[in-house]
N, CA, C and O atoms as CSV, one atom per row, in Angstrom:
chain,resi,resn,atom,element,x,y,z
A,1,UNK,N,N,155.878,122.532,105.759
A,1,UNK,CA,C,154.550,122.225,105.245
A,1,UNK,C,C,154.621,120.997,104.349
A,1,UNK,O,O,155.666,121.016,103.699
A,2,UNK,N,N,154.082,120.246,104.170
A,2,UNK,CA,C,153.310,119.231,103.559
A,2,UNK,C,C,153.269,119.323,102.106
A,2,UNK,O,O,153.233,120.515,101.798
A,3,UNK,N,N,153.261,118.632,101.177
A,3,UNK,CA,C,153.003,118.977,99.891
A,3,UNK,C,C,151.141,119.266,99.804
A,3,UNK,O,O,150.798,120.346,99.324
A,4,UNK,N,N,150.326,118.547,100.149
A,4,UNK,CA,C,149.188,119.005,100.530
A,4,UNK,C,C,148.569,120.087,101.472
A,4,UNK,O,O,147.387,120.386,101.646
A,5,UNK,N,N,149.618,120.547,101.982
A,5,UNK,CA,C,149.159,121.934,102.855
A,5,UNK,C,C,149.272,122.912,101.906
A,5,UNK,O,O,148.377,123.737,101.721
A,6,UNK,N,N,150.543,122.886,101.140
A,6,UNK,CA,C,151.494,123.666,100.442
A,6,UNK,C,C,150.179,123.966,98.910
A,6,UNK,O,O,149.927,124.994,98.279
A,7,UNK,N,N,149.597,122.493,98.791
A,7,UNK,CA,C,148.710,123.204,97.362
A,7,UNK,C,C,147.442,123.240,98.002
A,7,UNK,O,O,146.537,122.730,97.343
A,8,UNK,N,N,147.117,123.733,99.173
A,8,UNK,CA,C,145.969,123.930,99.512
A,8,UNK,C,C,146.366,125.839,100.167
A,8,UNK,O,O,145.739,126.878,99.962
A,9,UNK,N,N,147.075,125.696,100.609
A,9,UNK,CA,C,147.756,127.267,100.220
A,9,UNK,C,C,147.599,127.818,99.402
A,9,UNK,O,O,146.754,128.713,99.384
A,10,UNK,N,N,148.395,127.495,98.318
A,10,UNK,CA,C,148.189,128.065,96.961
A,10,UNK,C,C,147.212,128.426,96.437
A,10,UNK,O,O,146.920,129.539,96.001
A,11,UNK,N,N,146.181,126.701,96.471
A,11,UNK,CA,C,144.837,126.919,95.784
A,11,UNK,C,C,143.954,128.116,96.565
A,11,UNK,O,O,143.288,128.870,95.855
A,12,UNK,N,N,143.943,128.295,98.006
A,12,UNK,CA,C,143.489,129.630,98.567
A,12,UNK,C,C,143.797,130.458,98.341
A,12,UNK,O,O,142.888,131.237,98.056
A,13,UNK,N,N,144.854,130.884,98.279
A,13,UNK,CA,C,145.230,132.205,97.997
A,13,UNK,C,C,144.661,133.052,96.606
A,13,UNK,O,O,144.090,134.138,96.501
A,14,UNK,N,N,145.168,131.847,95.415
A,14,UNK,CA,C,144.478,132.336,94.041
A,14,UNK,C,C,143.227,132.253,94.241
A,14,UNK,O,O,142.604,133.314,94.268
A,15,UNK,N,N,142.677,131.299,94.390
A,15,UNK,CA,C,141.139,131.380,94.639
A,15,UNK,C,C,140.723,132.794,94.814
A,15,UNK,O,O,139.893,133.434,94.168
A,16,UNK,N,N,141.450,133.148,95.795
A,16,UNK,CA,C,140.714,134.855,96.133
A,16,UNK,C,C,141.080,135.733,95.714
A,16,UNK,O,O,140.274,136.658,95.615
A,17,UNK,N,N,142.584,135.963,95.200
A,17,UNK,CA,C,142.942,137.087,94.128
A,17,UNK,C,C,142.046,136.699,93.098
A,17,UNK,O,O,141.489,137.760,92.817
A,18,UNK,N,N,141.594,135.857,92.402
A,18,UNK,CA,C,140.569,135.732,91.422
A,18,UNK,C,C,139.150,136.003,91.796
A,18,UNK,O,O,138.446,136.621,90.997
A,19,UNK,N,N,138.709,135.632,92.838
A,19,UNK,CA,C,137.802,135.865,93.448
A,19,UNK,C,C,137.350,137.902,93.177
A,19,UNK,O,O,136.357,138.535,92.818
A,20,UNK,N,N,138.904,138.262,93.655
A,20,UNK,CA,C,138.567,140.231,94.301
A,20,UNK,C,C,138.682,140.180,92.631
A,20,UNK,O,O,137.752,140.761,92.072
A,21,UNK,N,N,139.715,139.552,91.718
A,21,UNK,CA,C,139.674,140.118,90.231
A,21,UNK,C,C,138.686,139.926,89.633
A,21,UNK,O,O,138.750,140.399,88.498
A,22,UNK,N,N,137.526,139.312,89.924
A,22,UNK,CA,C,136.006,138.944,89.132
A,22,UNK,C,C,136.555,138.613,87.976
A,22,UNK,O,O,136.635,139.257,86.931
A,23,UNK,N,N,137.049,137.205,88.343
A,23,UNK,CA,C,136.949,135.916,86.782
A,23,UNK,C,C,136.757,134.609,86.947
A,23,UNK,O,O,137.068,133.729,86.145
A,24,UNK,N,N,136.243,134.478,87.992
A,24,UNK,CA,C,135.280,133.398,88.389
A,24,UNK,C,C,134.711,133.297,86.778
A,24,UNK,O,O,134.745,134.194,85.936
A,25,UNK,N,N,134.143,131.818,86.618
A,25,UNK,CA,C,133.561,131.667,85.249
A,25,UNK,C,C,131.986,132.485,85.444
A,25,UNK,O,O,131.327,132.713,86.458
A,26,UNK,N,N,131.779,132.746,84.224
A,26,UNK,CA,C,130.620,133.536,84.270
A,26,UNK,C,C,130.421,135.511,84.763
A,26,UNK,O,O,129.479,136.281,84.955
A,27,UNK,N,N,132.119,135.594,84.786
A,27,UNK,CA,C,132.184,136.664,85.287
A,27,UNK,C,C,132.996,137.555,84.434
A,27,UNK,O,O,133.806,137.070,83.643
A,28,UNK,N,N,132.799,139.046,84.567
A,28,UNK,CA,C,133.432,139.788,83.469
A,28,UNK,C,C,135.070,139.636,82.787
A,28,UNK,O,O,135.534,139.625,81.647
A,29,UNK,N,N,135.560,139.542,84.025
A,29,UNK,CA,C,137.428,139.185,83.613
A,29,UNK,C,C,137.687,137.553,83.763
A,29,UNK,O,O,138.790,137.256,84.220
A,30,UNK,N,N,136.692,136.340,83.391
A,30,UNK,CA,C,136.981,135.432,83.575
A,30,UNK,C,C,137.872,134.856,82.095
A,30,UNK,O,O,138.569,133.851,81.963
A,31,UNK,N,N,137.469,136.092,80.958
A,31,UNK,CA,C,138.276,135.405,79.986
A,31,UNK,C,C,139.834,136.031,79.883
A,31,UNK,O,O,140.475,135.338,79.093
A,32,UNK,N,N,140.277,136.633,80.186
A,32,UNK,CA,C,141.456,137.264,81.070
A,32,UNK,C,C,142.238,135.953,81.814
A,32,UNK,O,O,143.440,135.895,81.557
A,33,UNK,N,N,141.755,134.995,82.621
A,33,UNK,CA,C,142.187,134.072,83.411
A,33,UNK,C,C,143.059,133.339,82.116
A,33,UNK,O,O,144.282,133.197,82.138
A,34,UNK,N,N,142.362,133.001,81.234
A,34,UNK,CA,C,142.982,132.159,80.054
A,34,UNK,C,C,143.666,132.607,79.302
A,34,UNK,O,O,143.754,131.755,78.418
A,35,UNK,N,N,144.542,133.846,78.914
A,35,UNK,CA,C,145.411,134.957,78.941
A,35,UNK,C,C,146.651,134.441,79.477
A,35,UNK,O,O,146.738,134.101,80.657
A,36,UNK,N,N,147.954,134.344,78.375
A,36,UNK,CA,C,148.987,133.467,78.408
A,36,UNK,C,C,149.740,134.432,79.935
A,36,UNK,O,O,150.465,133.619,80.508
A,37,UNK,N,N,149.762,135.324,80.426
A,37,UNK,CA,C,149.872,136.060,81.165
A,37,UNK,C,C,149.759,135.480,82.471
A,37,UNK,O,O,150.636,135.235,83.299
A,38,UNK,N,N,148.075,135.244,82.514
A,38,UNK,CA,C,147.807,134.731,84.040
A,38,UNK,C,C,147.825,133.503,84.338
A,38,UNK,O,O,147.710,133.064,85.482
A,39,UNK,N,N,148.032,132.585,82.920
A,39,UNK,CA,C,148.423,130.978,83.120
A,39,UNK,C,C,149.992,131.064,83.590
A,39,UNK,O,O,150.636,130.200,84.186
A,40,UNK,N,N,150.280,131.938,83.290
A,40,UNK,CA,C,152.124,132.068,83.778
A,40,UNK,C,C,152.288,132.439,85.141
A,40,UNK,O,O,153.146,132.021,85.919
A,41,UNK,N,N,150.956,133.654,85.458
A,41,UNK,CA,C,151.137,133.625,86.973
A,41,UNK,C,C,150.646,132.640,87.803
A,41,UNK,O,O,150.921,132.828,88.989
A,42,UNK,N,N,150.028,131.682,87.565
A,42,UNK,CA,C,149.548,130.698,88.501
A,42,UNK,C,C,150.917,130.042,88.356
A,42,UNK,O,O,151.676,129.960,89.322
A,43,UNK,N,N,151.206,129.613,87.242
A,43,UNK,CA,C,152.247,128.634,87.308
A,43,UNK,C,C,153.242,128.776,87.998
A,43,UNK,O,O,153.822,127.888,88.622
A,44,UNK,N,N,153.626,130.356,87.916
A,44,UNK,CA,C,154.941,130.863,88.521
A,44,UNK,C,C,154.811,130.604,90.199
A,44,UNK,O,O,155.614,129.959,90.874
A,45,UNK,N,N,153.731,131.198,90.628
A,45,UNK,CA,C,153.162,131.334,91.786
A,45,UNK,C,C,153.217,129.777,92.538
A,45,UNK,O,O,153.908,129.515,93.523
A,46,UNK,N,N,152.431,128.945,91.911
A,46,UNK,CA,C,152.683,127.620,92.470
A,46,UNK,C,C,153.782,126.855,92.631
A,46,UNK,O,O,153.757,125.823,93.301
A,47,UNK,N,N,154.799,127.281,92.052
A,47,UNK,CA,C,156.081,126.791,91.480
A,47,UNK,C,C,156.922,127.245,92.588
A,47,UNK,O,O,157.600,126.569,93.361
A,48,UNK,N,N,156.702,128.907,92.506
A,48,UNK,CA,C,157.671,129.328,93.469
A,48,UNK,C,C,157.587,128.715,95.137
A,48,UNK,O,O,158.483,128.573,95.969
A,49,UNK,N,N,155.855,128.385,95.216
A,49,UNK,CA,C,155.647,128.316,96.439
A,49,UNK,C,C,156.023,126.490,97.061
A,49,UNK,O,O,155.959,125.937,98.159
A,50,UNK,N,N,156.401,126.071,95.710
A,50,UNK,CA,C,156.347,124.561,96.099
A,50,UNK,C,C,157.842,124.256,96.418
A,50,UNK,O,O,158.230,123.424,97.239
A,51,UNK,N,N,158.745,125.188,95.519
A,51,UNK,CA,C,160.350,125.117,96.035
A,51,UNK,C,C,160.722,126.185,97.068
A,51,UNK,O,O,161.847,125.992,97.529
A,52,UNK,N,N,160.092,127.258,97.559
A,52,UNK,CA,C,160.118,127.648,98.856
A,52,UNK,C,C,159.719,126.180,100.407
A,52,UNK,O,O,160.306,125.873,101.444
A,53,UNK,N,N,158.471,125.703,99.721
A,53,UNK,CA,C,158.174,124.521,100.733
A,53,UNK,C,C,158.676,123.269,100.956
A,53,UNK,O,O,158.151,122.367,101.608
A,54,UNK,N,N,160.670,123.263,99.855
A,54,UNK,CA,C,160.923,122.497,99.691
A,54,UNK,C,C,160.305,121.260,99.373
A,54,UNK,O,O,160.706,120.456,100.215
A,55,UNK,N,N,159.610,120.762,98.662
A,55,UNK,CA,C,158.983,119.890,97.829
A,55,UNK,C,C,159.851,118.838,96.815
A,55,UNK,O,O,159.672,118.927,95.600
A,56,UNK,N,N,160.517,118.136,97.205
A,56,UNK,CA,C,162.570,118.003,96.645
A,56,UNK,C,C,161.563,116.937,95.748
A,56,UNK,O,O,161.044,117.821,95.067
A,57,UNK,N,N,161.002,115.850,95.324
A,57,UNK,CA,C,160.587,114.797,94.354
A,57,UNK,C,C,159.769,116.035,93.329
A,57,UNK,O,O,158.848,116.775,93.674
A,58,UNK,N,N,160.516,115.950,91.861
A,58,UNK,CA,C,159.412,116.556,91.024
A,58,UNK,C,C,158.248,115.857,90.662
A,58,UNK,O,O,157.311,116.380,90.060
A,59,UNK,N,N,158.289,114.819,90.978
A,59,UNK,CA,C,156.738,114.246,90.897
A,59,UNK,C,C,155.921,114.604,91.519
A,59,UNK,O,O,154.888,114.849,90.896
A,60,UNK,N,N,155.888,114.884,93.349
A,60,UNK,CA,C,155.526,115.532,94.182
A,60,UNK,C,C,155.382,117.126,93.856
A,60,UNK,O,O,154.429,117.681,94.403
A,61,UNK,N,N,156.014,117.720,93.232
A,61,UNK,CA,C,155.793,119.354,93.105
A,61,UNK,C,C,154.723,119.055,91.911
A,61,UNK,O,O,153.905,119.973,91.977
A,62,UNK,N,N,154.394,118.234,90.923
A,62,UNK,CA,C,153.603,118.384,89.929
A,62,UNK,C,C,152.764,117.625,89.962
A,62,UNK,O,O,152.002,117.506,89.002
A,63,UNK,N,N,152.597,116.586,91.515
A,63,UNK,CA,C,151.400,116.422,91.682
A,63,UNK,C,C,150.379,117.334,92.564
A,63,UNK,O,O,149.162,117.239,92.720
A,64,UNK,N,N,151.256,118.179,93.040
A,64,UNK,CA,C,150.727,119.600,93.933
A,64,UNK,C,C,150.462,120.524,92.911
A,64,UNK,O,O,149.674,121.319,93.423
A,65,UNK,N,N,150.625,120.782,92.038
A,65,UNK,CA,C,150.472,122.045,90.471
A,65,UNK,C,C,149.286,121.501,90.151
A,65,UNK,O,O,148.602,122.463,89.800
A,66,UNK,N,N,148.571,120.415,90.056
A,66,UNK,CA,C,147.713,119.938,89.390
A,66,UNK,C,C,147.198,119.674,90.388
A,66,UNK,O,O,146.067,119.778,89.913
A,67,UNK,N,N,146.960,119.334,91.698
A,67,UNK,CA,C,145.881,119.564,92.788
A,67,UNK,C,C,145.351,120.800,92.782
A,67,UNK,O,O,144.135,120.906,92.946
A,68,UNK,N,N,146.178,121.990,92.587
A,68,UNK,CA,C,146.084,123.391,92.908
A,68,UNK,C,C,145.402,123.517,91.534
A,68,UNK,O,O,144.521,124.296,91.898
A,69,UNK,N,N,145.234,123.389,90.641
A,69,UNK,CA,C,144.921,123.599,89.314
A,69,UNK,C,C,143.345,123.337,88.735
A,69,UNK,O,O,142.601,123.949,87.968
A,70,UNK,N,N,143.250,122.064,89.542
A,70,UNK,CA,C,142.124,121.387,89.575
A,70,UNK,C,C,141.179,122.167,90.486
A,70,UNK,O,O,140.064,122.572,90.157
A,71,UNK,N,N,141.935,122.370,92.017
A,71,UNK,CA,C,141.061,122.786,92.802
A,71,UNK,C,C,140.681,124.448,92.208
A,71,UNK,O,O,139.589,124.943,92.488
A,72,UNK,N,N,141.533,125.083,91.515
A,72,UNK,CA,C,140.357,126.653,90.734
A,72,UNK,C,C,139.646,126.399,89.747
A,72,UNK,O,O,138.599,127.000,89.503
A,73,UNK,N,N,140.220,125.291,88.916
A,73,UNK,CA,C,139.457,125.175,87.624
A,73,UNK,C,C,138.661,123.782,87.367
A,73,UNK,O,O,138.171,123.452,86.287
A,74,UNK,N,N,138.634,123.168,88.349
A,74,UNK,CA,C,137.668,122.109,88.497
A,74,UNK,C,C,138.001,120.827,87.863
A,74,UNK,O,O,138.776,121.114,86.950
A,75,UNK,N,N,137.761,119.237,87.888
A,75,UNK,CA,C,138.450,118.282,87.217
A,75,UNK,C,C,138.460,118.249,85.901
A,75,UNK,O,O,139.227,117.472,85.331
A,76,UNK,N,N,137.670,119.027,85.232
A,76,UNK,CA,C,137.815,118.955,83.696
A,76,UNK,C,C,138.990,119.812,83.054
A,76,UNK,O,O,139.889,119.318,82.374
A,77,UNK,N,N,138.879,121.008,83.324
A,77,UNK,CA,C,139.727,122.292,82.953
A,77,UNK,C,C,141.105,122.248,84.034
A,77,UNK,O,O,142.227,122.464,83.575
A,78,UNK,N,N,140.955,122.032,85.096
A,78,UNK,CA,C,142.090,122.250,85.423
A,78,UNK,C,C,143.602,121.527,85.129
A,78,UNK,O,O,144.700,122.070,85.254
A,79,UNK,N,N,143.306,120.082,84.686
A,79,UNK,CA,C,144.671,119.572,84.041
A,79,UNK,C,C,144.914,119.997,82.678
A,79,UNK,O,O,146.021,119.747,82.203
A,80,UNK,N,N,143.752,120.811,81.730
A,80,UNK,CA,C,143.669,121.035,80.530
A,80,UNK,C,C,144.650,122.507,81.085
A,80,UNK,O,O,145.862,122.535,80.870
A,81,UNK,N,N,143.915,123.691,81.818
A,81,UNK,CA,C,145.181,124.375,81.986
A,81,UNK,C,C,146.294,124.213,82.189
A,81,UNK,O,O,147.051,124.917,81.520
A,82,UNK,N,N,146.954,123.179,83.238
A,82,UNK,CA,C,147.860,122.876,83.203
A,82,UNK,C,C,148.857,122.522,82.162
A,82,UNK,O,O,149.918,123.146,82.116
A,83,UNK,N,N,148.588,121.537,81.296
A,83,UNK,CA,C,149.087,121.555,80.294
A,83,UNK,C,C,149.365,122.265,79.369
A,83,UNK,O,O,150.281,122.175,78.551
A,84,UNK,N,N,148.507,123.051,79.490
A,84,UNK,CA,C,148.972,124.497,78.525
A,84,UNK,C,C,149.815,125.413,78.952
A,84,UNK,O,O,150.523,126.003,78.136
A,85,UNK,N,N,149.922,125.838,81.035
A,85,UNK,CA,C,150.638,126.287,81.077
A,85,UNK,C,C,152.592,125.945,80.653
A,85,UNK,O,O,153.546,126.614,80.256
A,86,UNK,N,N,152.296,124.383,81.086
A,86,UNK,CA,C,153.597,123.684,80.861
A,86,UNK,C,C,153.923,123.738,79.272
A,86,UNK,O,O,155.092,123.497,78.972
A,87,UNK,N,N,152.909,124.064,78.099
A,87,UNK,CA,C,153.367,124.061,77.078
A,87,UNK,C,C,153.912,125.696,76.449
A,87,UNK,O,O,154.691,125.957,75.532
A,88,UNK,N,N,153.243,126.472,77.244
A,88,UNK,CA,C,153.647,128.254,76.923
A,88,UNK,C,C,154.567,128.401,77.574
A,88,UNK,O,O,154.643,129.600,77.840
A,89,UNK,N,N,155.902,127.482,78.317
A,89,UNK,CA,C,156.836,128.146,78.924
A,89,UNK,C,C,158.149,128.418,77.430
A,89,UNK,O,O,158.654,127.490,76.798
A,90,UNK,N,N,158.318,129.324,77.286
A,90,UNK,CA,C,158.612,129.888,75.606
A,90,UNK,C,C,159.401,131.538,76.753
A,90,UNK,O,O,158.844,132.119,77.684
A,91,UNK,N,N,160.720,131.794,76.179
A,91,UNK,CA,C,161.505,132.399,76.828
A,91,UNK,C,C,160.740,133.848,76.350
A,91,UNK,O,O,159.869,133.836,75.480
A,92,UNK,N,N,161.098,134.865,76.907
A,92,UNK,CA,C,160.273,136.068,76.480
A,92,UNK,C,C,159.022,136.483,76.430
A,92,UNK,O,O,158.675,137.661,76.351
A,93,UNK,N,N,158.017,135.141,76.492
A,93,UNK,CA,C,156.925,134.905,76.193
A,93,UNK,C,C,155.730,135.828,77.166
A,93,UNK,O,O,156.199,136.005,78.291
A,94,UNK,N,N,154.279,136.470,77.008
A,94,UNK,CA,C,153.929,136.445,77.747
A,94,UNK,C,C,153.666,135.974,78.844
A,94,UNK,O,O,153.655,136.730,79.815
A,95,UNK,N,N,153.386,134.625,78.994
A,95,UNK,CA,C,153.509,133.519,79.939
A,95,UNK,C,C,154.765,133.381,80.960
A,95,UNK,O,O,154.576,133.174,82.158
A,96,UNK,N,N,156.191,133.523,80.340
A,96,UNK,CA,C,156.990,133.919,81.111
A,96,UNK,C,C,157.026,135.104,82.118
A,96,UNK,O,O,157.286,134.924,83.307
A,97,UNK,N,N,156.726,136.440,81.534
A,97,UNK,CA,C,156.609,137.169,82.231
A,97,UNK,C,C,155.321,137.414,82.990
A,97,UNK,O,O,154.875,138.559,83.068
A,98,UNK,N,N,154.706,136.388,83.551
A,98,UNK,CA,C,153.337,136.375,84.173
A,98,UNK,C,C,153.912,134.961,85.075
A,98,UNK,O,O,153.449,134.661,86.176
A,99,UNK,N,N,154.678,134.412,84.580
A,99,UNK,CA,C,155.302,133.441,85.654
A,99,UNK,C,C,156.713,134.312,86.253
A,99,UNK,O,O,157.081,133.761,87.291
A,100,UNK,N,N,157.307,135.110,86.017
A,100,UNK,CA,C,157.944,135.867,86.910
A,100,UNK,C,C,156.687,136.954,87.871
A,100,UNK,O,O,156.503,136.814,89.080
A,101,UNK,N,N,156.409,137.345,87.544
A,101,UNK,CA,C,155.339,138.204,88.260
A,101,UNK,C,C,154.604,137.329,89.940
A,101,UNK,O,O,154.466,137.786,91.075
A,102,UNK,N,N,154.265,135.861,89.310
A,102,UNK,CA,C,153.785,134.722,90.129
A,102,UNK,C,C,154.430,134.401,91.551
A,102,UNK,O,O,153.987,134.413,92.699
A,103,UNK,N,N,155.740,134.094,90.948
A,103,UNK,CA,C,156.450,134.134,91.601
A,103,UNK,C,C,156.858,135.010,92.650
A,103,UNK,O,O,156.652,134.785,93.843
A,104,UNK,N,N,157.471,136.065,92.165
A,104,UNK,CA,C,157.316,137.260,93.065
A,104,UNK,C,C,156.894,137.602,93.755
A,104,UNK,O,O,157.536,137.864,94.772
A,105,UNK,N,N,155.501,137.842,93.684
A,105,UNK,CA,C,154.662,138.099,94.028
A,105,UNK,C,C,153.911,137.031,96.007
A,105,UNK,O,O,153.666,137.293,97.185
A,106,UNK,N,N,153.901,135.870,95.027
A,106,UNK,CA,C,154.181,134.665,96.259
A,106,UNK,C,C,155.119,135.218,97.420
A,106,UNK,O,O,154.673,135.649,98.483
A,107,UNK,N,N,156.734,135.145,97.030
A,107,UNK,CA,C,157.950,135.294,97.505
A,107,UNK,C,C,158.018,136.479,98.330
A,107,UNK,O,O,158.841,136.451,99.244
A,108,UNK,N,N,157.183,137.701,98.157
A,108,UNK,CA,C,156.994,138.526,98.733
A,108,UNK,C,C,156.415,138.110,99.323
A,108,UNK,O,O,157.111,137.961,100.328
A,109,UNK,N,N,155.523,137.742,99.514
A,109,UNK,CA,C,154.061,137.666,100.475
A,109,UNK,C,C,154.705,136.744,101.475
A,109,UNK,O,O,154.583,136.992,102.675
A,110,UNK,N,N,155.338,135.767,101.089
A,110,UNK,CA,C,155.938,135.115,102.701
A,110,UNK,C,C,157.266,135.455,102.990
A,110,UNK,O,O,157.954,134.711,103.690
A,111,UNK,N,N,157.678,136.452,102.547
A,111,UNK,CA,C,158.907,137.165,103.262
A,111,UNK,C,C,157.825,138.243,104.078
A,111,UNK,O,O,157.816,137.940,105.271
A,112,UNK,N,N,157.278,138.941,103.903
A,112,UNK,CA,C,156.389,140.044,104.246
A,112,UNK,C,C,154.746,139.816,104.273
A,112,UNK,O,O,154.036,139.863,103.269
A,113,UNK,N,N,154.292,139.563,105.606
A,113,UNK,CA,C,152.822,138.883,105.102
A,113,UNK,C,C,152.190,140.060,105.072
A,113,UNK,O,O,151.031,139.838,104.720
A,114,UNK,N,N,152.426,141.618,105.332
A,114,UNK,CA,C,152.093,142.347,105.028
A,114,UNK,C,C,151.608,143.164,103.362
A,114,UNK,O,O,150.977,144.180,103.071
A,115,UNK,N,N,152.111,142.371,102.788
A,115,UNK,CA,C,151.804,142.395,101.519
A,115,UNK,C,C,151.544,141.615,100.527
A,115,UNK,O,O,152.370,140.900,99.959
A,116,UNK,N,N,150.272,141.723,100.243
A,116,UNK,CA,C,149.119,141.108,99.735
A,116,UNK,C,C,149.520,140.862,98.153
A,116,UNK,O,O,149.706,141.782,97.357
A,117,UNK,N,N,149.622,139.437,97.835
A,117,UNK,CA,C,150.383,138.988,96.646
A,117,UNK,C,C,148.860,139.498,95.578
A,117,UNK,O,O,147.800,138.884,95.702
A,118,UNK,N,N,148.981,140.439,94.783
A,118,UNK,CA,C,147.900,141.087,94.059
A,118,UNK,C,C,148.259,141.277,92.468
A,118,UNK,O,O,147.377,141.905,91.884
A,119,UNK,N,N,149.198,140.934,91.759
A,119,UNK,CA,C,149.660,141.748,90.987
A,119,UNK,C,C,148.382,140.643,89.832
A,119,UNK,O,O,147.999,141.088,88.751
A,120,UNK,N,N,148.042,139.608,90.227
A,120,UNK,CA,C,146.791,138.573,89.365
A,120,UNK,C,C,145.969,139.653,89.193
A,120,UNK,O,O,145.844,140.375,88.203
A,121,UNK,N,N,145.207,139.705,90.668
A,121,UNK,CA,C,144.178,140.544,90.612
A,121,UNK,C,C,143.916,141.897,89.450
A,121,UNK,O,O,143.042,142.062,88.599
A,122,UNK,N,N,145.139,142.766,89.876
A,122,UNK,CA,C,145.227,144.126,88.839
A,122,UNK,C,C,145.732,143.763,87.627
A,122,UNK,O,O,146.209,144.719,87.017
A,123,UNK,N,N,145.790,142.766,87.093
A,123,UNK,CA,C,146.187,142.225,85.737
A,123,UNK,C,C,144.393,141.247,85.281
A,123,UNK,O,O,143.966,141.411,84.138
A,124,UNK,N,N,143.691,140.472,86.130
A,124,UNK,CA,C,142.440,140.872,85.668
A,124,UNK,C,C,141.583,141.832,85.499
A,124,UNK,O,O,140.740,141.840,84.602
A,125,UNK,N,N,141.755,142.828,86.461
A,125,UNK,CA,C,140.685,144.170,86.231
A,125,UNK,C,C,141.161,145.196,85.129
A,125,UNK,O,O,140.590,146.193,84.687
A,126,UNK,N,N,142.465,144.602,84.807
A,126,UNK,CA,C,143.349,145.647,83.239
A,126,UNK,C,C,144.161,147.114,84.132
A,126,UNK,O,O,144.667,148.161,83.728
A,127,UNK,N,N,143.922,146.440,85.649
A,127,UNK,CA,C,145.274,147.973,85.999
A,127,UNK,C,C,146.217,147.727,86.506
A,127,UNK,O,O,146.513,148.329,87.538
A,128,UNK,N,N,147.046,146.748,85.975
A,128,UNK,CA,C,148.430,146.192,86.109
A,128,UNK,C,C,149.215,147.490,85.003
A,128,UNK,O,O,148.739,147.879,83.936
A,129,UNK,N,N,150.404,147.925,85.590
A,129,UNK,CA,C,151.489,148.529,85.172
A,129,UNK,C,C,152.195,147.558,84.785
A,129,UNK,O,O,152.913,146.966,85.591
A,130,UNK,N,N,152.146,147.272,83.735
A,130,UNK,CA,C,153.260,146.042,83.223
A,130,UNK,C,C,153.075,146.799,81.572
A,130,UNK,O,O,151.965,146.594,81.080
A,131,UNK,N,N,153.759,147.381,80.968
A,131,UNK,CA,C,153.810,147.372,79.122
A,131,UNK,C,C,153.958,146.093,78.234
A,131,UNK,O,O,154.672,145.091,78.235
A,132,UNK,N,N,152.894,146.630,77.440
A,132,UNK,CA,C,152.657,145.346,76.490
A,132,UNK,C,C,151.818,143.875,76.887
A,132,UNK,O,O,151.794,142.800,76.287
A,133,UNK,N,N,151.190,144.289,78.084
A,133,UNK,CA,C,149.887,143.556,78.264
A,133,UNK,C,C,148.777,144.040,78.459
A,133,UNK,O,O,148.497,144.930,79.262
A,134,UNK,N,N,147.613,143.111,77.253
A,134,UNK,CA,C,146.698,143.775,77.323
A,134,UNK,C,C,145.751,143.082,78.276
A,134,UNK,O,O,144.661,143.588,78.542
């Protein structure tokens, strides 16, 4: 895949786990999205999916993070998330463990397309099994 296939992937996929999690702006779990948690799972998620798609120039993988970024959160907010996710990477951190989750989650889903990368979703609606997130 393409580095542009690869963040047009991405950007679909979240799109719609956010979509089924209702945090679209204007929507009940949209302030949840901004939750050092789910900035870690996008990040993780995009990350994982850009060195699965071999994406070898890091300029190229982080000009695909910020296509994908833009395309959920629109040209204003989405490089503003970005940057924040790149600034909460902090070891232990919530954000970390929402960028392992991301990841995973991805990594599963194209080892097994049978299973539906969700763990965003049940971490916006608050029924994620994870301790110590609220």
């Amino acid at each position: 895949m393409t580095e542009d296939e690869l963040a047009d992937l991405a950007a679909q996929l979240l799109k719609e786990m956010i979509h089924i999690g209702d945090a679209f702006p204007c929507r009940p779990n949209a302030p949840r999205l901004r939750n050092p948690y789910a900035r870690g799972y996008v990040f993780g998620f995009v990350y994982a999916l850009i060195q699965e798609g071999h994406i070898e120039s890091e300029s190229n993988g982080l000009n695909a993070m910020k296509v994908v970024h833009i395309e959920i959160f629109g040209p204003d907010s989405g490089p503003a998330f970005l940057d924040r996710a790149l600034s909460d990477e902090v070891p232990d951190s919530m954000f970390t463990k929402g960028q392992i989750a991301g990841a995973g989650d991805i990594l599963r889903w194209l080892s097994d397309r049978s299973t539906l990368p969700l763990a965003l979703t049940d971490y916006l609606h608050g029924t994620a099994l994870l301790p110590g997130i609220d």
